[in-house]
C-alpha positions as CSV (number, residue, x, y, z in Angstrom):
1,X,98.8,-69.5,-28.2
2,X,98.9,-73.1,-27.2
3,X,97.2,-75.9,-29.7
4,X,95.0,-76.7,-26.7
5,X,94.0,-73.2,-26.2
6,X,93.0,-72.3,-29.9
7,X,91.2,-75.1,-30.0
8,X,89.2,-74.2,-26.4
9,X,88.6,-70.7,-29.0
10,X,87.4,-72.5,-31.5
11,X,84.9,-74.3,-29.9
12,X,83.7,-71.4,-27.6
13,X,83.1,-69.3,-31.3
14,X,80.9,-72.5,-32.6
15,X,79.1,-72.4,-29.7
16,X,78.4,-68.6,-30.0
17,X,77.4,-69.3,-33.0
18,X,75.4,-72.0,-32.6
19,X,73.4,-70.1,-30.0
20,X,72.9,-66.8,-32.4
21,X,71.4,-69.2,-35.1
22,X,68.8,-70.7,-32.6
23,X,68.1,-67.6,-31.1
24,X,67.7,-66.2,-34.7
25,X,65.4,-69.3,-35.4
26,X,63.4,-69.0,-32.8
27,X,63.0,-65.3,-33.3
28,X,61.7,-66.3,-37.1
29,X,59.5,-69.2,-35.1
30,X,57.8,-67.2,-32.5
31,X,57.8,-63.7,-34.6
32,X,53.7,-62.2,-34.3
33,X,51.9,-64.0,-37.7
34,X,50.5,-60.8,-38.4
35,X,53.4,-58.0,-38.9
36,X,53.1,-55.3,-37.9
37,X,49.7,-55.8,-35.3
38,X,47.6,-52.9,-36.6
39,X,45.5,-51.3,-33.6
40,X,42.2,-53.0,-33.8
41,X,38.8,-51.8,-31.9
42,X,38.2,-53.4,-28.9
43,X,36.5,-56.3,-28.6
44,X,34.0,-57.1,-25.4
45,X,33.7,-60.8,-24.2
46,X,31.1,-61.3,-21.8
47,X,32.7,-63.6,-19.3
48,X,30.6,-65.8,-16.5
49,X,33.3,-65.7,-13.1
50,X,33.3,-69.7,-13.0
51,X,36.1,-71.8,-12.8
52,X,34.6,-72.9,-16.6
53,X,36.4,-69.6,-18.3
54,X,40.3,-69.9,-16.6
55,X,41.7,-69.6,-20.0
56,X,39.7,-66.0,-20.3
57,X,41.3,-65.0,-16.8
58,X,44.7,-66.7,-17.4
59,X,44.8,-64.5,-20.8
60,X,43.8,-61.6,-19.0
61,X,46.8,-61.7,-16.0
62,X,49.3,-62.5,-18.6
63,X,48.4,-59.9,-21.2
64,X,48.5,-62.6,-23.5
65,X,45.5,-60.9,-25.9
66,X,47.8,-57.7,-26.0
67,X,50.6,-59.6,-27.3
68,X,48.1,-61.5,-29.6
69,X,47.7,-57.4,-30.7
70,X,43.9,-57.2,-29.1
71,X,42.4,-55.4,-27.0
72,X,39.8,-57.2,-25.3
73,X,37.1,-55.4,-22.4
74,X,35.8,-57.6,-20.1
75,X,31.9,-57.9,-19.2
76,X,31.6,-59.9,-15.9
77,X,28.4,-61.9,-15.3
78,X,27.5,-64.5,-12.8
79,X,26.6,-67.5,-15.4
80,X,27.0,-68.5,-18.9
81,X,23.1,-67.9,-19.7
82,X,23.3,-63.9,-18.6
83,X,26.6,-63.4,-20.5
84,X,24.6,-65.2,-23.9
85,X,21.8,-62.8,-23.4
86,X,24.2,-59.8,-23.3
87,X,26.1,-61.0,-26.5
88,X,22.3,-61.4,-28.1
89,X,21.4,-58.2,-26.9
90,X,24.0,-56.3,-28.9
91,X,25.5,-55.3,-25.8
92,X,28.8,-57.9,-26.0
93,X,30.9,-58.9,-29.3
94,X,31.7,-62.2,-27.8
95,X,30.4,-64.5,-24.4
96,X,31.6,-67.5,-22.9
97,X,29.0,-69.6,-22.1
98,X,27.6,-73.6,-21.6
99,X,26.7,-75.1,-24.2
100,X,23.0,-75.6,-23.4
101,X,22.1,-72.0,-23.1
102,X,23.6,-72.2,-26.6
103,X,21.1,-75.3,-27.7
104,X,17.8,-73.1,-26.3
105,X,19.3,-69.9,-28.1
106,X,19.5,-71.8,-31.6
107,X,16.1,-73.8,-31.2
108,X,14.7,-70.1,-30.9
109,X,16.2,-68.9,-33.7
110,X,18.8,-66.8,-32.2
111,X,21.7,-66.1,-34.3
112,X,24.4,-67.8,-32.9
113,X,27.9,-69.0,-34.0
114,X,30.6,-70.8,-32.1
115,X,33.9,-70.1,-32.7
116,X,35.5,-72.5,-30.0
117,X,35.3,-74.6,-27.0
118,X,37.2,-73.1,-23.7
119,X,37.2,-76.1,-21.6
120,X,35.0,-79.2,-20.4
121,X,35.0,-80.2,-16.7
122,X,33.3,-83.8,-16.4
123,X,33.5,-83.0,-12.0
124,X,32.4,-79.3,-12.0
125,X,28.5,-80.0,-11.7
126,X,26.9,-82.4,-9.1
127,X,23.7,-82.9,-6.8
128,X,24.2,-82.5,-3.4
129,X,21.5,-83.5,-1.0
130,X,20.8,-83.0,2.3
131,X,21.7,-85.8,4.9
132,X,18.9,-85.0,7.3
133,X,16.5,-85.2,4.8
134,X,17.2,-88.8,4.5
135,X,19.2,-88.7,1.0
136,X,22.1,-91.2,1.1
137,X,21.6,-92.7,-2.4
138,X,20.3,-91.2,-5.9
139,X,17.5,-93.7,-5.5
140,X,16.6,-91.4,-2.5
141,X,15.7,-88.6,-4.5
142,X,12.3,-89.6,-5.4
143,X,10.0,-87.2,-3.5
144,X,12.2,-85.0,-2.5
145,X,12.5,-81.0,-4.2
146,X,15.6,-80.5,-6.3
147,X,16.5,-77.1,-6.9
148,X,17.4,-76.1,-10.1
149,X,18.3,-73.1,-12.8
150,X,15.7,-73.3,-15.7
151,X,17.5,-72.0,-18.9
152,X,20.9,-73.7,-18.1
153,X,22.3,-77.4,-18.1
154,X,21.3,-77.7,-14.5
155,X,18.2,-79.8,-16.0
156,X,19.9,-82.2,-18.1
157,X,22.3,-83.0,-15.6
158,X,19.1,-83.7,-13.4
159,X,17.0,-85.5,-15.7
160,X,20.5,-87.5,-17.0
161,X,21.0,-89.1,-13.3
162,X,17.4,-89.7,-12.4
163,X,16.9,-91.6,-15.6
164,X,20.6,-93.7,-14.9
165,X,18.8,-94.4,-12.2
166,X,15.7,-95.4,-13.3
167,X,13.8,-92.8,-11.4
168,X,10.3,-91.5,-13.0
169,X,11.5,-88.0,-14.0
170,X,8.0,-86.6,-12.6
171,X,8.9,-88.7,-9.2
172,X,10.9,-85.0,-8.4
173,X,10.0,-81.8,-7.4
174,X,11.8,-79.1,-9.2
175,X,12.1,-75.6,-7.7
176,X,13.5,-73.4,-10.4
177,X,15.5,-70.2,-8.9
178,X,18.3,-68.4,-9.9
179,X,21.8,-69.4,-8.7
180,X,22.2,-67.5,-5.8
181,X,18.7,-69.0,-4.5
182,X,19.6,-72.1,-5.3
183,X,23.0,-72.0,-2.7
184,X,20.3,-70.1,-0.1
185,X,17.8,-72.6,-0.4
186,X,19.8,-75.6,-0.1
187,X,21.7,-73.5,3.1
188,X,18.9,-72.8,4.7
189,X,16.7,-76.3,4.2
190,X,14.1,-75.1,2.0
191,X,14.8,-78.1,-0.4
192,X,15.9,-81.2,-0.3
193,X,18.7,-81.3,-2.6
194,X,19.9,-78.9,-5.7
195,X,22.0,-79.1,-8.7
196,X,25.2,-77.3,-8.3
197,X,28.6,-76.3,-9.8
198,X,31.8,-75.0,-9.1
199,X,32.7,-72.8,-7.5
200,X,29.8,-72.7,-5.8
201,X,29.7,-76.9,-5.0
202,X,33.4,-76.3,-3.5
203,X,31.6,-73.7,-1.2
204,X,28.6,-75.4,-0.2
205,X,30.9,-77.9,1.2
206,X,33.4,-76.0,3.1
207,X,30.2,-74.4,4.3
208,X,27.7,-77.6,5.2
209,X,30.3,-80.3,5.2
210,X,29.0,-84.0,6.4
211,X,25.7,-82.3,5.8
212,X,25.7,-82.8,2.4
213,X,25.8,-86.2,0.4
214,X,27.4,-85.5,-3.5
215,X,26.4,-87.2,-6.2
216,X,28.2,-86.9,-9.1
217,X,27.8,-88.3,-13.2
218,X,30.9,-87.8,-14.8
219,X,30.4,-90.5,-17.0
220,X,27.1,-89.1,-18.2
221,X,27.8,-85.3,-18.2
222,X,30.5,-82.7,-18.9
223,X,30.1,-79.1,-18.4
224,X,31.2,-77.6,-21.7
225,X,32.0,-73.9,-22.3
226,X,32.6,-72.3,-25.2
227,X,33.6,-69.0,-27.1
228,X,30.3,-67.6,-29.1
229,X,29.0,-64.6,-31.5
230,X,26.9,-63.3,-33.9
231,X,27.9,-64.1,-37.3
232,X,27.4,-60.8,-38.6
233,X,30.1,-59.7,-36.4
234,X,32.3,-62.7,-37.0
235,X,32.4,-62.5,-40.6
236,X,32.8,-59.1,-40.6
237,X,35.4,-58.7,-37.9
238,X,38.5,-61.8,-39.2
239,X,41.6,-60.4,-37.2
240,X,39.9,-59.4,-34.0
241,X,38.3,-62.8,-33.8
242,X,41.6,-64.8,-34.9
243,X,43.9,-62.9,-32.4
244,X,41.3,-63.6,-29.2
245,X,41.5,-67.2,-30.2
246,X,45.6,-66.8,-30.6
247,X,45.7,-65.6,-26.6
248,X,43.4,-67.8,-25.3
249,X,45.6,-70.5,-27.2
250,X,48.4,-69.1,-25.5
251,X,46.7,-69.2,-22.3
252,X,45.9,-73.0,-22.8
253,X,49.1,-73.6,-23.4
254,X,50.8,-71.5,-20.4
255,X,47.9,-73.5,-18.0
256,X,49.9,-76.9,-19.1
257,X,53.2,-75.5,-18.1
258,X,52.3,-74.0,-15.1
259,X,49.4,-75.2,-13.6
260,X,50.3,-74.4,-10.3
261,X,50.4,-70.0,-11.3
262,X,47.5,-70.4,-13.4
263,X,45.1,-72.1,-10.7
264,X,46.1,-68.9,-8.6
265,X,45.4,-66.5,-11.3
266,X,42.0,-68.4,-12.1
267,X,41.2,-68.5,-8.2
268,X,41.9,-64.6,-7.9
269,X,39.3,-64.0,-11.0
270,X,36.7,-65.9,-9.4
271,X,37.7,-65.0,-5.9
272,X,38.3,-68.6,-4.5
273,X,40.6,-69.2,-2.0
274,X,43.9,-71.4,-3.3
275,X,42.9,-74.0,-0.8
276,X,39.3,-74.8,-2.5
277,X,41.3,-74.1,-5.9
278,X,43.3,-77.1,-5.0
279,X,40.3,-79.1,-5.1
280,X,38.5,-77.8,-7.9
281,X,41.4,-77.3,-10.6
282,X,42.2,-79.6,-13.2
283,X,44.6,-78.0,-16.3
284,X,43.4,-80.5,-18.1
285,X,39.7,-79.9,-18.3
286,X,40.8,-76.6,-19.9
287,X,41.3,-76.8,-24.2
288,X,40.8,-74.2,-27.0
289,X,39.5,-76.5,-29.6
290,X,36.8,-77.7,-31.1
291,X,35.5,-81.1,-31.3
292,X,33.2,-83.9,-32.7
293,X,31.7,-84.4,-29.0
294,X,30.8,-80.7,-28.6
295,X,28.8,-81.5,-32.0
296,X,27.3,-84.9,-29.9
297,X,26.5,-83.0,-26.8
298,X,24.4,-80.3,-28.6
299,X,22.3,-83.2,-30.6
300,X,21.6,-84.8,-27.0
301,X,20.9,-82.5,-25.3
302,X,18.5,-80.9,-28.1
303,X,16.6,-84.7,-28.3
304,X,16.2,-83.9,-24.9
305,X,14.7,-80.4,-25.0
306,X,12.3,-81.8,-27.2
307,X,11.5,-84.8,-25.6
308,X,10.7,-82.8,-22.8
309,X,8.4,-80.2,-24.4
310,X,11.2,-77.4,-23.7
311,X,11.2,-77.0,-27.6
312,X,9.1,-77.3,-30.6
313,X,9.6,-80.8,-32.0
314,X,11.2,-80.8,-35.2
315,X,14.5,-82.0,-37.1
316,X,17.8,-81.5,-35.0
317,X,20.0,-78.3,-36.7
318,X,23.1,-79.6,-38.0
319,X,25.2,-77.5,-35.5
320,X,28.3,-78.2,-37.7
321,X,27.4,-75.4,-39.7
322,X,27.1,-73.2,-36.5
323,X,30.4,-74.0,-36.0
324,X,32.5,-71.2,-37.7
325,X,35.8,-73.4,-37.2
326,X,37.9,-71.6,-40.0
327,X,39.3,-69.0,-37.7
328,X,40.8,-71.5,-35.1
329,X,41.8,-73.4,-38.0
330,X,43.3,-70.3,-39.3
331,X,45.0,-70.0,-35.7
332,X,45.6,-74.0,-34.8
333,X,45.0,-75.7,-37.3
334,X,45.2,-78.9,-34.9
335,X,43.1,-77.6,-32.2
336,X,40.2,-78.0,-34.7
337,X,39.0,-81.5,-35.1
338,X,35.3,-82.0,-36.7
339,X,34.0,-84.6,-39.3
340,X,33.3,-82.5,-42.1
């Protein structure tokens, strides 16, 4: 055998090489962190079908909380504030939810622990306003009926642009209705204008079009979901708790590398068609993690309820401690990052 040849062997058997130690490496890397995954019970997320929860449905299609060795049941709701009651009620382990339903539980004494936020879209919630009611301008809302969902951050979003605005919060007529009524009423002109949020805003306007005028205060508000639980069944239930955090970690992470998969996934959940998904989807609004301006938005938003006689007046809870942020630490340590 040539010189040239043995040397073309050589190299070809340090490149084998090379290749079994990386694969070997990243074997070691990306081996589960809790060998073997004993069979847990299942655990049962309540889950609203917004665009707010992707990284739930993302998780789901990719069977990343089987490989995270959980098995997770699905509870569908419409909003955050029915999937909260169910996880109060005993009848869910775990809800996604906003984080004002959250606020209202806690001020009523509700126990309540929150083990992560999911994701926080600053364009998902907006007014929109009839045109032939003569709204072309916040300013234009004074006299007009708003509709809204009591119980929800539907208000605060309301009360946060009127007062931008410098419009008397009393200078509006609320109607409170659920959300479905809310969509109807605005549809069918029986208000003026209502609050709104996605998916449902993305409909409304396929639906009404130049008939609407949209307002939106992304500079004031951001719809924040996050993961929540008793803390009975938090403390008592470590490895069920750590491996949902692990998939929906994983599902953060396959939503940055393919956004494009992911918004179909998310748009076949909530049963959106890709073309309004287009519209509406943003990988970036989408983050397992917790953070100081969750802890902000909660003290606001709580000033508010008080302000506004939604809540007894009293001392703001220090929601760090509501925060049980060891188990994403214990998960991602970097995807946890509080003043402590």
């Amino acid at each position: 055998m040539s010189n040239s040849r043995q040397q073309k062997t050589k190299q070809a058997a340090i490149v084998l090489a090379a290749v079994a130690i990386l694969g070997a490496a990243a074997f070691w890397l990306l081996r589960p962190t809790v060998a073997p995954l004993v069979p847990l019970p299942p655990v049962t997320i309540a889950v609203p079908q917004l665009l707010n929860s992707a990284p739930m449905f993302v998780a789901n299609a990719q069977g990343l909380f089987e490989k995270a060795g959980v098995n997770v049941v699905n509870q569908p709701f419409v909003i955050g504030r029915e999937s909260l009651k169910s996880m109060i009620d005993g009848k869910a382990d775990l809800a996604l939810v906003a984080d004002t339903p959250v606020m209202f539980a806690t001020l009523a004494g509700a126990d309540v622990v929150i083990l992560s936020g999911i994701s926080t879209l600053p364009r998902s919630m907006r007014i929109v306003a009839r045109v032939d009611r003569g709204i072309h301008r916040e300013e234009d809302l004074a006299g007009k009926s708003v509709a809204i969902t009591p119980g929800t951050n539907l208000p605060y979003f309301l009360d946060s642009v009127l007062q931008t605005k410098r419009i008397p919060i009393d200078a509006v007529k609320r109607v409170q209705l659920n959300t479905a009524e809310v969509i109807s009423a605005i549809q069918k002109g029986e208000v003026d204008a209502a609050v709104v949020f996605e998916p449902f805003a993305a409909k409304l306007h396929a639906d009404m079009g130049d008939k609407l005028k949209t307002f939106y205060a992304e500079k004031l508000f951001s719809m924040r979901f996050v993961l929540v639980g008793k803390a009975g069944y938090v403390d008592s239930h470590p490895q069920e708790i750590q491996r949902v955090l692990r998939g929906l970690r994983a599902a953060d992470a396959f939503i940055s590398a393919d956004p494009v998969a992911a918004r179909r996934m998310v748009g076949a959940a909530i049963k959106v068609d890709d073309a309004l998904m287009v519209k509406m989807f943003n990988p970036q609004d989408f983050d397992v993690s917790l953070k100081q301006a969750q802890l902000l938005a909660l003290e606001d938003q709580t000033r508010w309820a008080m302000a506004q006689g939604l809540a007894k007046p009293g001392p703001v809870p220090n929601y760090l401690k509501l925060m049980k942020y060891q188990h994403l630490e214990a998960v991602s340590p970097e995807a946890v990052q509080l003043v402590r």
